[in-house]
C-alpha positions in Angstrom: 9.4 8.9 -3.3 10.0 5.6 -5.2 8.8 1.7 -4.8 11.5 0.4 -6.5 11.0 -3.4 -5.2 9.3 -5.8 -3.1 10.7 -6.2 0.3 11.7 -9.5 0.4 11.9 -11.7 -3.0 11.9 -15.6 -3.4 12.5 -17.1 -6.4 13.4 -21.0 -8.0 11.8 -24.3 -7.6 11.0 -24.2 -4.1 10.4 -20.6 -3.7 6.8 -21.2 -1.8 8.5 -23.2 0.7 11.2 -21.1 1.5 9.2 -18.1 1.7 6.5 -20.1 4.2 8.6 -19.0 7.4 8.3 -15.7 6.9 5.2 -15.4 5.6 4.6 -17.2 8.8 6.2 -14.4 10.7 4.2 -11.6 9.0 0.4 -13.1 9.3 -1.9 -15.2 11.5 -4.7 -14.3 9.6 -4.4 -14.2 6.1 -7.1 -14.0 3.0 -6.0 -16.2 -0.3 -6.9 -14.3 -3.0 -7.5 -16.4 -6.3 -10.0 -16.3 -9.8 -8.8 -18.5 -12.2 -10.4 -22.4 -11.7 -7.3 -23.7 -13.5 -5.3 -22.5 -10.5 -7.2 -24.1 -7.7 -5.0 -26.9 -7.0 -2.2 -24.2 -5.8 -4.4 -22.7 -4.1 -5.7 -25.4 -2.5 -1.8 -26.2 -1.5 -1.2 -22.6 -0.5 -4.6 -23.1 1.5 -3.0 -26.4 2.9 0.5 -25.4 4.1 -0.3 -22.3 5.8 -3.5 -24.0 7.5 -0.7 -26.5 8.9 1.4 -23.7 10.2 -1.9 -22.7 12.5 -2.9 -19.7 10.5 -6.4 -18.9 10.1 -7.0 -18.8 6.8 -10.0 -17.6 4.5 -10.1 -17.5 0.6 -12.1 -15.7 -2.0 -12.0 -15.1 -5.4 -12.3 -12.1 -8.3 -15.6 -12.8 -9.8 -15.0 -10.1 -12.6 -11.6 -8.6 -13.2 -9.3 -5.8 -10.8 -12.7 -3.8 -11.3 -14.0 -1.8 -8.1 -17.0 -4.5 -7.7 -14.6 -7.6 -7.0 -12.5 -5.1 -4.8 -15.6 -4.0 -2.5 -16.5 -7.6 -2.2 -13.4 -8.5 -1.3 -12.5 -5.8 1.2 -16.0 -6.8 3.0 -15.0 -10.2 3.1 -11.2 -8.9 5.1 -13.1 -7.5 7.0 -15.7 -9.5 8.3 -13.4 -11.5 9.1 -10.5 -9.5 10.7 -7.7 -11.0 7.9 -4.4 -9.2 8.3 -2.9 -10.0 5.1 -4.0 -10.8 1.5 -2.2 -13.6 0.1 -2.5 -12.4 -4.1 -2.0 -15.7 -6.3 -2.8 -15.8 -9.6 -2.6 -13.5 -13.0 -2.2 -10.0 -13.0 -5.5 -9.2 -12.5 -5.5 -10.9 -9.5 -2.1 -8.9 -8.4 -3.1 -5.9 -8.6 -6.7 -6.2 -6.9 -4.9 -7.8 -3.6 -1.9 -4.8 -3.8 -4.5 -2.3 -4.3 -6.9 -4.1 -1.3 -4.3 -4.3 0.6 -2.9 -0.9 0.5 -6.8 0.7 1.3 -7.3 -1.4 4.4 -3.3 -0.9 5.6 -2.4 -4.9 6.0 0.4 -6.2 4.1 0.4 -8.2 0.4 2.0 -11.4 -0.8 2.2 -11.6 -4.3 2.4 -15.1 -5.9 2.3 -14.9 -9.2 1.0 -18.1 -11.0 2.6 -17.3 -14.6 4.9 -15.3 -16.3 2.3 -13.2 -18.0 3.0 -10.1 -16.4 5.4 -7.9 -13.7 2.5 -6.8 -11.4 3.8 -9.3 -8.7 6.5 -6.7 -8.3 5.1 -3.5 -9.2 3.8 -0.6 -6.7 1.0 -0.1 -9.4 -2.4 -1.8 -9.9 -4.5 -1.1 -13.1 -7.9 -0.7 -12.7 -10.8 -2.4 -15.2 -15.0 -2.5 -15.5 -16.2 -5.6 -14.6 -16.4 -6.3 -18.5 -12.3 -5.7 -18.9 -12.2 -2.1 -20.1 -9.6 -0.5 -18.7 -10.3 2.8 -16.7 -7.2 3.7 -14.6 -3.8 2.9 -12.8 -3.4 3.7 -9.6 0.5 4.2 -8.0 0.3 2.8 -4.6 2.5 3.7 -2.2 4.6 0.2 -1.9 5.6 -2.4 -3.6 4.5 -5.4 -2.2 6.2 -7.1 1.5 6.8 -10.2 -0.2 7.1 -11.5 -3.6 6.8 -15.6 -3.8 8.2 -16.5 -7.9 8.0 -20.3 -7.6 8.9 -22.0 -10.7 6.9 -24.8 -10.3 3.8 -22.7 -10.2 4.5 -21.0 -12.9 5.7 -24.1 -15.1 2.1 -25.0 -14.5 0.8 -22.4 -16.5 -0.3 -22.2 -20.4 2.0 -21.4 -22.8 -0.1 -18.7 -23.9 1.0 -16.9 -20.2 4.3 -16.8 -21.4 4.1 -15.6 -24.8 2.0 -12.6 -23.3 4.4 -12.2 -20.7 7.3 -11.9 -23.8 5.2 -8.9 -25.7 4.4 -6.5 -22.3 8.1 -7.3 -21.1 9.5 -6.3 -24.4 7.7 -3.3 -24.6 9.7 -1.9 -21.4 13.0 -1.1 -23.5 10.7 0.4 -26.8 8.6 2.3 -24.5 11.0 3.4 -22.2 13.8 4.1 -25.1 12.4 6.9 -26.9 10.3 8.5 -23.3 13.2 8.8 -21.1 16.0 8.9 -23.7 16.9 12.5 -23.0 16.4 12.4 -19.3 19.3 13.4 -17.1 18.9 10.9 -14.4 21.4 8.2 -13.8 18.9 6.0 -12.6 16.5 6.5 -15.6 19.5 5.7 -17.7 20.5 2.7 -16.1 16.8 1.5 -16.0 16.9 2.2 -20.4 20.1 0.0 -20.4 18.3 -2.6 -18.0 15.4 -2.7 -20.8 17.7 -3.2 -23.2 19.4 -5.9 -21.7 15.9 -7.7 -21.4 15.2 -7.0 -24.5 18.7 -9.2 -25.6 17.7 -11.4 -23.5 13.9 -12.0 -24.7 14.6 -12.3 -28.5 17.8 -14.2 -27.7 15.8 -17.1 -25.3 11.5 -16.2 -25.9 11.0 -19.1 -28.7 13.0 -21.5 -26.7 11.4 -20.9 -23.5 8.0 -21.0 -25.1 8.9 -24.2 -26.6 11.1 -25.4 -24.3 9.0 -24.8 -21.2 8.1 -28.6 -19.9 11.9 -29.1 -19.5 12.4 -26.2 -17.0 15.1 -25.7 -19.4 17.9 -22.8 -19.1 16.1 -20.6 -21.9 12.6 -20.9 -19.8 14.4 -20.0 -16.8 16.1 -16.7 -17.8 12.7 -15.7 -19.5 10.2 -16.2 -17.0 12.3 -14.1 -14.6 12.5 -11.4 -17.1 9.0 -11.2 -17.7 8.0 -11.6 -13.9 11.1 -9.5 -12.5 13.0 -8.0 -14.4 10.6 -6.0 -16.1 9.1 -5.1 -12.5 12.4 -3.8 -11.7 12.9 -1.5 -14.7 9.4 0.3 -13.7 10.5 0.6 -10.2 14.0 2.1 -11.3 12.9 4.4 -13.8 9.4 5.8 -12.6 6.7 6.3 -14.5 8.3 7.3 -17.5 9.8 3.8 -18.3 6.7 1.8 -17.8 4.5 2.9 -20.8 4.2 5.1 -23.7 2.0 4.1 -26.9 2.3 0.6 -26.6 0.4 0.7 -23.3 -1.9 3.9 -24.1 -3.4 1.9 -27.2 -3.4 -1.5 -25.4 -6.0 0.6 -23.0 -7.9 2.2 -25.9 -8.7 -1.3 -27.4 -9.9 -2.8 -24.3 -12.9 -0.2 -24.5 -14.4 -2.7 -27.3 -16.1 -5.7 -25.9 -15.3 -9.3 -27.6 -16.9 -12.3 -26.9 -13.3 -13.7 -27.0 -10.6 -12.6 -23.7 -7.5 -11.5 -25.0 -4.3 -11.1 -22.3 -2.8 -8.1 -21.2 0.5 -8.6 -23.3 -1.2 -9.9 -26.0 -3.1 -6.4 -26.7 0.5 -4.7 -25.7 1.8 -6.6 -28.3 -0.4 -5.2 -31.1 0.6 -1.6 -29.3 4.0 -1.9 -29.8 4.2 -2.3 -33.4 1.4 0.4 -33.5 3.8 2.5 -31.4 7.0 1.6 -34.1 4.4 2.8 -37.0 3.5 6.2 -35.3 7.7 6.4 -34.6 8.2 6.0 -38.4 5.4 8.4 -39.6 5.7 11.2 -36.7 9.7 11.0 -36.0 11.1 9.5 -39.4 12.8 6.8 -37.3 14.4 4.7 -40.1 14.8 1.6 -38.0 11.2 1.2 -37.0 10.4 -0.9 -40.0 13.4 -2.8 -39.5 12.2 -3.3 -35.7 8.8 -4.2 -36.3 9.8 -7.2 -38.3 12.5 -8.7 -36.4 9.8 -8.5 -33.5 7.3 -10.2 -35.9 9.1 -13.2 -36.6 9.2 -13.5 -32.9 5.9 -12.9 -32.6 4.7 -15.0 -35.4 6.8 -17.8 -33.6 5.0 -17.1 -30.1 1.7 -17.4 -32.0 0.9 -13.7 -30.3 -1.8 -12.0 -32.3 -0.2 -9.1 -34.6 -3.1 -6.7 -35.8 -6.1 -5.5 -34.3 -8.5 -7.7 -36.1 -6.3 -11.1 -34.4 -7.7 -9.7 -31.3 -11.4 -10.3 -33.0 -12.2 -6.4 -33.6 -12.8 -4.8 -37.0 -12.1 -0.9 -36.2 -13.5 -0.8 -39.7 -17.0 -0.8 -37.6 -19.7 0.2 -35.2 -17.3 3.4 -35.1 -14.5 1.3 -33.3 -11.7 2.9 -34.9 -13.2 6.5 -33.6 -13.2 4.8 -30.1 -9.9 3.6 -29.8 -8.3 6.9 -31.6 -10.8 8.7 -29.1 -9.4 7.4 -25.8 -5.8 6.6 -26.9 -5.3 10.6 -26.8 -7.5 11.3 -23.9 -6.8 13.6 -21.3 -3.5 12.7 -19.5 -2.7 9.4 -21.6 0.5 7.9 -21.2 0.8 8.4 -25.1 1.5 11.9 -24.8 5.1 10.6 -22.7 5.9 10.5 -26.8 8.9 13.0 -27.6 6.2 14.5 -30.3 3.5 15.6 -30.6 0.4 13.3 -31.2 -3.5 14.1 -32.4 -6.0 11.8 -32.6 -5.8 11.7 -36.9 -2.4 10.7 -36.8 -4.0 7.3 -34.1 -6.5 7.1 -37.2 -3.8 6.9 -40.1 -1.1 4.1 -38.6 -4.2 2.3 -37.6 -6.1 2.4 -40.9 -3.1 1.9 -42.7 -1.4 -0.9 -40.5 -4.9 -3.0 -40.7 -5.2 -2.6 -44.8 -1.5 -3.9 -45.3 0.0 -7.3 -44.8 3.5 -6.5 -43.5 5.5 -9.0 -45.0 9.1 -10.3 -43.1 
């Protein structure tokens, strides 16, 4: 079985009200799910408009992260008070805790993403973390979710940092998915590759406009908020598994194990994986174009002001064993970096690292 999409999608300027009938239709009772204090005044409007359509509605927030403490608390709270829905609106944190509480207690979720930072308002999948952001697992669910609201003028609300994360995890779709699935004889999986691809185009063509661009709801901003927040949904939900992650993703959830007083975003880390991931493709499958890939995706990067080593995200893996830690969990049991076409052992996590933090790669 496959999730391949949201039931019902909504999308442009006035995508919230538009979507408010139905939503209507669906719930009476529904539970706002929020974190982010920066967000409240949606909220507060989402709170508002459905209030005056005679719903009864409640609201809580993530305290933590998508960790199973903010879920239990959350779940209690649905059902204490008999919700029916959960209304997700926020990050991607905040996503994927309301699909994954929603799917346990059997009520239907609304996604509303509130930036581009991610596809999980899409995505049948919700990543689970510690209530200190390590990541611990993902869990498929067995939907996507009933209604996805992609309101522009939400998401134009957002920092530009959103979008620049949103740019590095959408981009990893076609380098991830390119050399997993590659060799798989599945039209679908193909036309999912070609999909990435496309996005890819698309993200180098329009990401530095759109980041810079993004108070004039401009053309550029348009095309590349979608492909963060849709596009990149749909190439997961067309390929499988297969076409969501590979190293980029495996060592984004290694380096989350190392606490930092400073939060980095979930693209922002995948960003550092990817050109990880081109490094291990150059060393492991003598792909010639991997250098040539990591620095056309650095001057984009650069330009995005996206962190490009390990030590931009604030950790020295030359230290408190951090570099054994990361290597250690990248190639753990059942890690998506193993979807690699060869084989992988934790040494060869230890050279591209060691070697890709001692060098300046210059464009």
């Amino acid at each position: 079985m496959q999730s391949i999409s949201p039931e019902t999608i909504f999308r442009g300027n006035d995508a919230w009200e538009k979507a408010l009938p139905q939503i209507v239709n669906l719930t009476k009772s529904p539970l706002i799910l929020g974190r982010s204090i920066h967000t409240n005044n949606i909220k507060n409007k989402i709170y508002r408009d459905l209030k005056n359509q005679d719903l009864n509605v409640n609201s809580a927030n993530l305290q933590f992260d998508c960790c199973y403490e903010d879920i239990s608390k959350v779940k209690n709270i649905i059902q204490n008070n008999n919700n029916d829905s959960v209304i997700a609106a926020g990050g991607g944190k905040v996503l994927d805790a309301g699909k994954y509480i929603a799917e346990s207690l059997h009520i239907p979720c609304i996604t509303v993403p509130l930036s581009a930072s991610t596809c999980a308002g899409w995505t049948a999948l919700s990543n689970i973390y510690t209530k200190k952001g390590q990541f611990i697992k993902d869990i498929a669910l067995s939907s996507c979710p009933k209604i996805l609201v992609y309101d522009h003028k939400f998401i134009q609300t957002a920092p530009s940092r959103t979008l620049a994360s949103g740019i590095a995890d959408a981009l990893a779709k076609w380098y991830e998915s390119s050399i997993t699935s590659s060799t798989i004889d599945d039209g679908l999986v193909q036309q999912a590759i070609q999909i990435s691809r496309v996005l890819r185009d698309q993200l180098l063509i329009d990401g530095e406009k759109a980041f810079k661009s993004k108070l004039e709801n401009s053309s550029s901003w348009r095309k590349t908020i979608e492909a963060c927040g849709l596009t990149a949904g749909l190439v997961g939900g067309i390929g499988g598994e297969k076409c969501r992650t590979a190293a980029a993703h495996a060592i984004h959830n290694a380096i989350t194990q190392i606490i930092t007083p400073n939060k980095f975003l979930h693209g922002e880390i995948v960003g550092v994986g990817l050109l990880l991931q081109l490094r291990l493709e150059e060393m492991k499958n003598n792909n010639k174009l991997a250098d040539q890939s990591i620095k056309q995706l650095l001057v984009l990067m650069k330009a995005l002001d996206l962190p490009t080593t390990i030590s931009e995200l604030g950790i020295n893996v030359f230290e408190n064993q951090n570099l054994d830690k990361i290597a250690d969990f990248t190639c753990r049991d059942k890690s998506e970096i193993y979807f690699l076409p060869f084989e992988i052992r934790k040494q060869d996590i230890i050279e591209v690292i060691e070697k890709f933090e001692q060098q300046k790669i210059k464009i």
